[in-house]
VEXNU-400397 format. One record per atom (N, C-alpha, C): residue number from 0; residue in three letters; atom name; x, y, z. Coordinates in steps of 0.001 Angstrom, whole numbers, plus 500000, padded with zeros to 6 digits. Example, Ala and Ser with C-alpha at 12.3 -4.5 7.8 and 13.67 -1.06 7.14 Angstrom:
2
+-----+-----+----+--------+--------+--------+
|   k |   r |  a |     xx |     yy |     zz |
+-----+-----+----+--------+--------+--------+
|   0 | Ala |  N | 513190 | 494310 | 507800 |
|   0 | Ala | CA | 512300 | 495500 | 507800 |
|   0 | Ala |  C | 513200 | 496700 | 507800 |
|   1 | Ser |  N | 512850 | 497750 | 507080 |
|   1 | Ser | CA | 513670 | 498940 | 507140 |
|   1 | Ser |  C | 512900 | 500030 | 507870 |
+-----+-----+----+--------+--------+--------+
***
This chain:
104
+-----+-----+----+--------+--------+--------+
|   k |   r |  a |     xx |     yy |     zz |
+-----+-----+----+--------+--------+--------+
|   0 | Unk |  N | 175263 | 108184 | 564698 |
|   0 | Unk | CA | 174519 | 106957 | 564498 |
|   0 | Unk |  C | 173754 | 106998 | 563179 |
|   1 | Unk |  N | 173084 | 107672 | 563043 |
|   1 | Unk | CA | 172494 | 108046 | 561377 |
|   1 | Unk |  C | 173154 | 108112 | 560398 |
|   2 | Unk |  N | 174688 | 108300 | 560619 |
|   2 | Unk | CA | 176029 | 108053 | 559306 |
|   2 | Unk |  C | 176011 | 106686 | 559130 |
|   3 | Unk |  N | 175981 | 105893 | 560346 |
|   3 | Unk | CA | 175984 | 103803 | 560425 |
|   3 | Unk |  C | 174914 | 103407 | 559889 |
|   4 | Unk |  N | 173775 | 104780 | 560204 |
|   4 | Unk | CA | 172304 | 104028 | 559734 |
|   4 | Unk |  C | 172230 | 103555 | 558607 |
|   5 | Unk |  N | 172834 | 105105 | 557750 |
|   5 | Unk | CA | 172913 | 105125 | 556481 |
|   5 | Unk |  C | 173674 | 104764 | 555120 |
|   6 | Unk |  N | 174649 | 104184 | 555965 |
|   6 | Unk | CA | 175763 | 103385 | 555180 |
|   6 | Unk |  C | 175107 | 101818 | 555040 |
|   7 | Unk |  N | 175292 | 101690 | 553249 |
|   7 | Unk | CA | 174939 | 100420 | 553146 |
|   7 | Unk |  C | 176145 | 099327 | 553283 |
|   8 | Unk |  N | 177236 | 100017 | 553344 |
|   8 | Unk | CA | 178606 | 099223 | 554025 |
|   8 | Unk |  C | 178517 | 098766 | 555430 |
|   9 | Unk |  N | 178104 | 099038 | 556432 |
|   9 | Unk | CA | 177596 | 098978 | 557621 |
|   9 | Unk |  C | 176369 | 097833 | 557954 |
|  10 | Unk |  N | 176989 | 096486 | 558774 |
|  10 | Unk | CA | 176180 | 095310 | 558480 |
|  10 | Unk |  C | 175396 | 095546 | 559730 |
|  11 | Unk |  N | 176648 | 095832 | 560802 |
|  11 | Unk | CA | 175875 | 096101 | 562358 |
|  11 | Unk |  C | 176243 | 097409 | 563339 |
|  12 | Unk |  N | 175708 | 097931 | 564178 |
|  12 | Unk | CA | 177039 | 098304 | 565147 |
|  12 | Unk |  C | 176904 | 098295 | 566466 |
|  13 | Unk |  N | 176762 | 098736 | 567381 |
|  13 | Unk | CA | 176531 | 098742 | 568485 |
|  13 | Unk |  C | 177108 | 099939 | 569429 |
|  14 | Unk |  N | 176442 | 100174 | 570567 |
|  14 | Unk | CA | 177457 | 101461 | 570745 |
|  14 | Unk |  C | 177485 | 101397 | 572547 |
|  15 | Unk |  N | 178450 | 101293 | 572753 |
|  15 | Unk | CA | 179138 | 101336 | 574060 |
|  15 | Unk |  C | 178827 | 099972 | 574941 |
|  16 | Unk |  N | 179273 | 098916 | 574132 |
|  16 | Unk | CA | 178895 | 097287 | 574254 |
|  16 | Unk |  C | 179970 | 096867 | 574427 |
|  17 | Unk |  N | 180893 | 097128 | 574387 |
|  17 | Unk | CA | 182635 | 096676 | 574771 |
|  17 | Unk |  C | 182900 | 096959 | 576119 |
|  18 | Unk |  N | 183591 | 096736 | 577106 |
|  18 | Unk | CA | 184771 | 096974 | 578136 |
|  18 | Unk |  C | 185816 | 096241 | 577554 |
|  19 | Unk |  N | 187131 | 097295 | 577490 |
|  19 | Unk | CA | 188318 | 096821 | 577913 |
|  19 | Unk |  C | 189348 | 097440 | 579117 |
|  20 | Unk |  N | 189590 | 096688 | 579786 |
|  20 | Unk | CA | 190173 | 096408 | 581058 |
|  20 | Unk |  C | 191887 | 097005 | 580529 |
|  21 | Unk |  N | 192332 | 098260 | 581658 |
|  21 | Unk | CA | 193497 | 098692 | 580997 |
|  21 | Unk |  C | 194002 | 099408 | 582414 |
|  22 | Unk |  N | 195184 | 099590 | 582558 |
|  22 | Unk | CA | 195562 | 099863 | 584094 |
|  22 | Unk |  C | 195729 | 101500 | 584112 |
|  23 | Unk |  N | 194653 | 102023 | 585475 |
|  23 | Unk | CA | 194529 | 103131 | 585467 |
|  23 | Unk |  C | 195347 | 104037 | 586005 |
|  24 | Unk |  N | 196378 | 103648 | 586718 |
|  24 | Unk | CA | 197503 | 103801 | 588009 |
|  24 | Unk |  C | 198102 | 103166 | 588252 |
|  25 | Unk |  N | 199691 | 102578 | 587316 |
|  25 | Unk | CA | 200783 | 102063 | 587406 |
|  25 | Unk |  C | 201484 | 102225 | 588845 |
|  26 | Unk |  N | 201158 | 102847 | 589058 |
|  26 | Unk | CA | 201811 | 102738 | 590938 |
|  26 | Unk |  C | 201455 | 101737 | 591676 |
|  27 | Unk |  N | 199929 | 102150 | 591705 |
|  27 | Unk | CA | 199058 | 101124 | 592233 |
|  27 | Unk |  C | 198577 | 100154 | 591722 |
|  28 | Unk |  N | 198524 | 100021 | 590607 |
|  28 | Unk | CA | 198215 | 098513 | 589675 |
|  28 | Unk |  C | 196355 | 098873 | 589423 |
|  29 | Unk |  N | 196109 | 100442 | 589753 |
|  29 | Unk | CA | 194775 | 099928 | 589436 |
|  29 | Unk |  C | 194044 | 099770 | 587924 |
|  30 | Unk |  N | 193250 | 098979 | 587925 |
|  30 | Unk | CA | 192721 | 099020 | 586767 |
|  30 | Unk |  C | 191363 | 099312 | 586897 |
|  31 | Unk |  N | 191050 | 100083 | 585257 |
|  31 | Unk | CA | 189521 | 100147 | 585180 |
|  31 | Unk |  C | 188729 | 100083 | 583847 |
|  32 | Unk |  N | 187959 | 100078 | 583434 |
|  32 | Unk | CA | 187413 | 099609 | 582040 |
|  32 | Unk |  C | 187069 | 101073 | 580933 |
|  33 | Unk |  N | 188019 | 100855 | 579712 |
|  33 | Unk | CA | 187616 | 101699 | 578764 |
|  33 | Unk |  C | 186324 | 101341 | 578152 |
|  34 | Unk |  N | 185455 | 101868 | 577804 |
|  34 | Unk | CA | 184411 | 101459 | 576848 |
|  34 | Unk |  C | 184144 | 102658 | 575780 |
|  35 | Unk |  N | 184353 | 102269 | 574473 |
|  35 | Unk | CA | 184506 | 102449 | 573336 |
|  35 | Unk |  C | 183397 | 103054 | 572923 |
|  36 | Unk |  N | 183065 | 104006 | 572224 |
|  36 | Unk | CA | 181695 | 104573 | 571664 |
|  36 | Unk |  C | 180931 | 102884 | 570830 |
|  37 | Unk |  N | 181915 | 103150 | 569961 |
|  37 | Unk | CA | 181150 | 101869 | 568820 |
|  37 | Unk |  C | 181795 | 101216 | 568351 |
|  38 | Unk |  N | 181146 | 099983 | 568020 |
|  38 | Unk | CA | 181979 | 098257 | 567504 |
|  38 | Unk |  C | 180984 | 098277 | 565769 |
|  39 | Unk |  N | 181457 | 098681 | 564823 |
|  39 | Unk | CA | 180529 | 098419 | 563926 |
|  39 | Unk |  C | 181610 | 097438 | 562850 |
|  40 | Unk |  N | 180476 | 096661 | 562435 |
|  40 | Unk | CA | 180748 | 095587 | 561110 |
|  40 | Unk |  C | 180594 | 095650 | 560123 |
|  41 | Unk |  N | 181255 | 095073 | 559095 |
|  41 | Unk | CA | 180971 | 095898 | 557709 |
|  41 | Unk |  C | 181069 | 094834 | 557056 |
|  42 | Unk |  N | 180276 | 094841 | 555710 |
|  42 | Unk | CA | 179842 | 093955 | 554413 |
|  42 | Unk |  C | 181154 | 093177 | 554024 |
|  43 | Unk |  N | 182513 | 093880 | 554046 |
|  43 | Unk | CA | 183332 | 093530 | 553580 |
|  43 | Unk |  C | 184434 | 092631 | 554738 |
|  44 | Unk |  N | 183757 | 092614 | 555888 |
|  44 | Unk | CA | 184087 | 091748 | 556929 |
|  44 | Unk |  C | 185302 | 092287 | 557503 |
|  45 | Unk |  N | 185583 | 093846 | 557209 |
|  45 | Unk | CA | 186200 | 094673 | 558381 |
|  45 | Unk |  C | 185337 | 094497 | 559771 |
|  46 | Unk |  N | 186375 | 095120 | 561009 |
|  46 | Unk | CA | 185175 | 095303 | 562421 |
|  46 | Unk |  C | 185940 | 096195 | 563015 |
|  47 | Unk |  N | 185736 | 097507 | 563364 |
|  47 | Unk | CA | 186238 | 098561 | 563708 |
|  47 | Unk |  C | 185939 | 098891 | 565257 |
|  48 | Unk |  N | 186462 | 099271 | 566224 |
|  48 | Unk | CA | 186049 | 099994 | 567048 |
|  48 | Unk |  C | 186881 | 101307 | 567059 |
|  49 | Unk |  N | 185402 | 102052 | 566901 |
|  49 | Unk | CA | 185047 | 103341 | 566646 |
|  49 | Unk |  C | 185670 | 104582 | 568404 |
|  50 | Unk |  N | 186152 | 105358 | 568412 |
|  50 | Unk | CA | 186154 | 106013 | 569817 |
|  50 | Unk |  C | 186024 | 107950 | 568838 |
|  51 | Unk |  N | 185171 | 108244 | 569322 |
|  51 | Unk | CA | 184977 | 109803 | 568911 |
|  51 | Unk |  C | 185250 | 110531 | 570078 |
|  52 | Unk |  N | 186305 | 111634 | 569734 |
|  52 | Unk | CA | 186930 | 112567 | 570802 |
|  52 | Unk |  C | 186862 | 114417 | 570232 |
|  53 | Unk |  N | 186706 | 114638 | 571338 |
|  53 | Unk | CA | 187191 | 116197 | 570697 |
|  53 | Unk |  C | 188879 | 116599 | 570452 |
|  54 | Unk |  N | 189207 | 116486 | 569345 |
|  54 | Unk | CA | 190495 | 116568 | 568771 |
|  54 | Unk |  C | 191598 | 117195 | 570067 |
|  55 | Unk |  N | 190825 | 118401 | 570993 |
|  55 | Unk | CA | 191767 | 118560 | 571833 |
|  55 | Unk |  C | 191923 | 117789 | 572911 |
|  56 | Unk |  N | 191493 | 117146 | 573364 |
|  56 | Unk | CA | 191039 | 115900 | 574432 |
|  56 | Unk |  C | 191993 | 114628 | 574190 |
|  57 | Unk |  N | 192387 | 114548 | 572751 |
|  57 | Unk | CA | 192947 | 113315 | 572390 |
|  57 | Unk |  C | 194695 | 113088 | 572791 |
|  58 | Unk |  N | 195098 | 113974 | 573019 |
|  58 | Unk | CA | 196637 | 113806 | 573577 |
|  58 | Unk |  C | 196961 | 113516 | 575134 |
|  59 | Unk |  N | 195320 | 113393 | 575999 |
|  59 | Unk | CA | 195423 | 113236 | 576960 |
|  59 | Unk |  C | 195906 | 112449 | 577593 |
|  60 | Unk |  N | 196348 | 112267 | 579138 |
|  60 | Unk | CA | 197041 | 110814 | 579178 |
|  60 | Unk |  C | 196169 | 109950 | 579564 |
|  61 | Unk |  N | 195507 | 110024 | 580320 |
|  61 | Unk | CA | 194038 | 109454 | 580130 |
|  61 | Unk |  C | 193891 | 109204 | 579089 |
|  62 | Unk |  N | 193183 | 109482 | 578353 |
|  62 | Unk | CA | 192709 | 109142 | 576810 |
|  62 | Unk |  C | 193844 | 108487 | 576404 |
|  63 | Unk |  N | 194755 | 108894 | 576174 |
|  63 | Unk | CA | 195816 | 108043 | 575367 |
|  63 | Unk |  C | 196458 | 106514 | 576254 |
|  64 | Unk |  N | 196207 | 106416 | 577358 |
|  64 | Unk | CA | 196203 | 105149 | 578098 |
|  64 | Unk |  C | 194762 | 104243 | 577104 |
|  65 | Unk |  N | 193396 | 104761 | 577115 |
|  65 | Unk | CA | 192507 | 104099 | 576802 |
|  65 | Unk |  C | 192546 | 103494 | 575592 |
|  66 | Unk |  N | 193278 | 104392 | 574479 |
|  66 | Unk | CA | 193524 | 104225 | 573463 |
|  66 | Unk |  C | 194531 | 103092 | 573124 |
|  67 | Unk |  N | 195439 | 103147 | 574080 |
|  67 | Unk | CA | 196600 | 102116 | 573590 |
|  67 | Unk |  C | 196205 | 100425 | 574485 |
|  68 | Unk |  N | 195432 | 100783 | 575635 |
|  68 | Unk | CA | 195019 | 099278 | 575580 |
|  68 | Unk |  C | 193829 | 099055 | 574867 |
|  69 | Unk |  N | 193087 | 100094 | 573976 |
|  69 | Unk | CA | 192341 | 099620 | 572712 |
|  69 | Unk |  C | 193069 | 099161 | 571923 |
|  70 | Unk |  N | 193871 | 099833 | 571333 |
|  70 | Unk | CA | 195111 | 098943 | 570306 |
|  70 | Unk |  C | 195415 | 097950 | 570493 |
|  71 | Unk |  N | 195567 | 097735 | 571510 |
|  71 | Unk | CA | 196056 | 096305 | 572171 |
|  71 | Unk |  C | 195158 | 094960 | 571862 |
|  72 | Unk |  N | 193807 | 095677 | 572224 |
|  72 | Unk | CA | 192421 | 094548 | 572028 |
|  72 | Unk |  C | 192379 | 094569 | 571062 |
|  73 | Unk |  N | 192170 | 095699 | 570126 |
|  73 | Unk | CA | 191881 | 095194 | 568536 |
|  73 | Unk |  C | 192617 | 094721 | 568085 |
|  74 | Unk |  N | 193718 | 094876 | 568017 |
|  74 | Unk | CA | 195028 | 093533 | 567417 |
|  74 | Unk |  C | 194915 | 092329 | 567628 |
|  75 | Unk |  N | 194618 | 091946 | 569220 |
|  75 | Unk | CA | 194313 | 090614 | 569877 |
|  75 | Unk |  C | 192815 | 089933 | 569142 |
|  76 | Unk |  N | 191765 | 090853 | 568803 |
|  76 | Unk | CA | 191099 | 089870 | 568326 |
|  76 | Unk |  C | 190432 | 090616 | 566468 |
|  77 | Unk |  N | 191365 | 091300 | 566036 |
|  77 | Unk | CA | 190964 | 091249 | 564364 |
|  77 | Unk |  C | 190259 | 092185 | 564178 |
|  78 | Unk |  N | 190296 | 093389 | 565047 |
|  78 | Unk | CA | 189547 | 094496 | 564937 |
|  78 | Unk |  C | 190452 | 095676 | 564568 |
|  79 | Unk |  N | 190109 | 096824 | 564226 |
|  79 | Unk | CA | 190946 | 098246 | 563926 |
|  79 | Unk |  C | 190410 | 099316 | 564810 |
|  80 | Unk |  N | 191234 | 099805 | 565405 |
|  80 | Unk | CA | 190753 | 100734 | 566198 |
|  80 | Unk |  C | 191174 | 102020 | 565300 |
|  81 | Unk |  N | 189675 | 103328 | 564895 |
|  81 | Unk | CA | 189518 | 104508 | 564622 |
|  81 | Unk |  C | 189024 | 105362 | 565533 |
|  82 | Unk |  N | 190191 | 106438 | 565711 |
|  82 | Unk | CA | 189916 | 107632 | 566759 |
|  82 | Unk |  C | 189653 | 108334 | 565695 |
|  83 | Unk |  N | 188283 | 109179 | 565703 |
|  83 | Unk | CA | 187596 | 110184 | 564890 |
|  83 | Unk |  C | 187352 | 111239 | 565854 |
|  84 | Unk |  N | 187930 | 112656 | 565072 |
|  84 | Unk | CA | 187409 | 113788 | 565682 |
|  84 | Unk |  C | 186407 | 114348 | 565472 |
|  85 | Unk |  N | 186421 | 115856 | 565074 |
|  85 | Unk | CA | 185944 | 116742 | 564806 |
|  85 | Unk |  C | 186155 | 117247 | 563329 |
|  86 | Unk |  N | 187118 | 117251 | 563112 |
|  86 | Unk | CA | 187822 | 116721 | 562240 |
|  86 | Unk |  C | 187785 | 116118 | 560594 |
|  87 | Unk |  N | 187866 | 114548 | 561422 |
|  87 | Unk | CA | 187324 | 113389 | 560859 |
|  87 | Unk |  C | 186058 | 113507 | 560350 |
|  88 | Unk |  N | 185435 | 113899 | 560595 |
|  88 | Unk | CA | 184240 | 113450 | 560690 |
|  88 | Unk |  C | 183261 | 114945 | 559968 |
|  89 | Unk |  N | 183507 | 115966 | 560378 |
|  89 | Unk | CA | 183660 | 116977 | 559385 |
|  89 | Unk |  C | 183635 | 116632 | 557728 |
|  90 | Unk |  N | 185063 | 116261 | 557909 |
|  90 | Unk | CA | 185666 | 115365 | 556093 |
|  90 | Unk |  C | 184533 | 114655 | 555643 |
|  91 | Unk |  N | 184037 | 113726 | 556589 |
|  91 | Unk | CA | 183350 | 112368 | 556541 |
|  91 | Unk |  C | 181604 | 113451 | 555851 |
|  92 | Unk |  N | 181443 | 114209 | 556000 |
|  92 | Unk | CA | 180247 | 114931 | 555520 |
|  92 | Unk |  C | 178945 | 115020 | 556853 |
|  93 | Unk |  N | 179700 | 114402 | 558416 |
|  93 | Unk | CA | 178920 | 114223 | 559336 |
|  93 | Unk |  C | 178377 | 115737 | 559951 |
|  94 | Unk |  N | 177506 | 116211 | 560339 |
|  94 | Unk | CA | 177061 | 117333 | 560826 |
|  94 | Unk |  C | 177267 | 117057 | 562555 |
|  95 | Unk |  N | 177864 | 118498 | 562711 |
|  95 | Unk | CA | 178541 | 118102 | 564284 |
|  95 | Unk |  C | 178057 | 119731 | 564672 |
|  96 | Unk |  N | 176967 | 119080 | 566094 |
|  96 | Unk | CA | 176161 | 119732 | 566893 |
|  96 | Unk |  C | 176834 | 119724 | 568312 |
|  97 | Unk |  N | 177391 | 120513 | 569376 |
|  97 | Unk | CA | 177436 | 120624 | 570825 |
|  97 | Unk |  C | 178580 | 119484 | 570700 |
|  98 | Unk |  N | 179369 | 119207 | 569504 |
|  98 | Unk | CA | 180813 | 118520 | 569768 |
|  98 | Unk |  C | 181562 | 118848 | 570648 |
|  99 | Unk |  N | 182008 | 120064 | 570857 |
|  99 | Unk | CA | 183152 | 120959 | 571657 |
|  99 | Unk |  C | 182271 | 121897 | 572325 |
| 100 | Unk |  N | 182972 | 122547 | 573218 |
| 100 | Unk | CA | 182884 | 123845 | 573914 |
| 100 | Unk |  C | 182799 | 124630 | 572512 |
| 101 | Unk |  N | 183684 | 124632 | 572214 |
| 101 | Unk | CA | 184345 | 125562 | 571595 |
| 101 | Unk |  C | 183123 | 125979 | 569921 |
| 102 | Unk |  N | 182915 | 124870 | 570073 |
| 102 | Unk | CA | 181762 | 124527 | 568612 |
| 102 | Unk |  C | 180312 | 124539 | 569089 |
| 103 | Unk |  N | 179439 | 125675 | 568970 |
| 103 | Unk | CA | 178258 | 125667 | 569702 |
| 103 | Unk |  C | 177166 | 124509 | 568940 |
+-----+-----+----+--------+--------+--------+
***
């Protein structure tokens, strides 16, 4: 949140203000709601939703169900969906505290 704070590219954001509705159990038809870390807006009238994962977590099928009816929503209404890791975000110059197990 202090990377969004601090970006003067960054108009708004919000963080875990979305549900999207995505089926949790094709057998059974159930469905249940992904919600997204963050929806942030930018000067240049991009609108991203943001989902931060621990890089090993992300091939899950779980996760990767959530992910693809995110894709789905951000296409439908003009948004980009970014999965950022550990990674990512590393690159990005972000300082990453109790991210992983694995990363104390």
């Amino acid at each position: 949140m202090m990377y969004l704070d601090d970006s003067p590219d960054v108009i708004s954001y919000e963080y875990e203000s979305l549900k999207i509705p995505y089926v949790a159990n094709v057998r059974f038809g159930r469905t249940r709601n992904y919600i997204p870390d963050f929806v942030v807006s930018y000067v240049n009238g991009m609108k991203y939703i943001i989902e931060i994962k621990p890089s090993r977590r992300v091939a899950q099928a779980t996760v990767q169900k959530k992910l693809a009816a995110a894709q789905s929503w951000a296409q439908a209404h003009g948004f980009v969906l970014a999965v950022l890791t550990e990674i990512e975000l590393k690159d990005m110059g972000v300082k990453i505290t109790g991210f992983t197990r694995d990363n104390p």
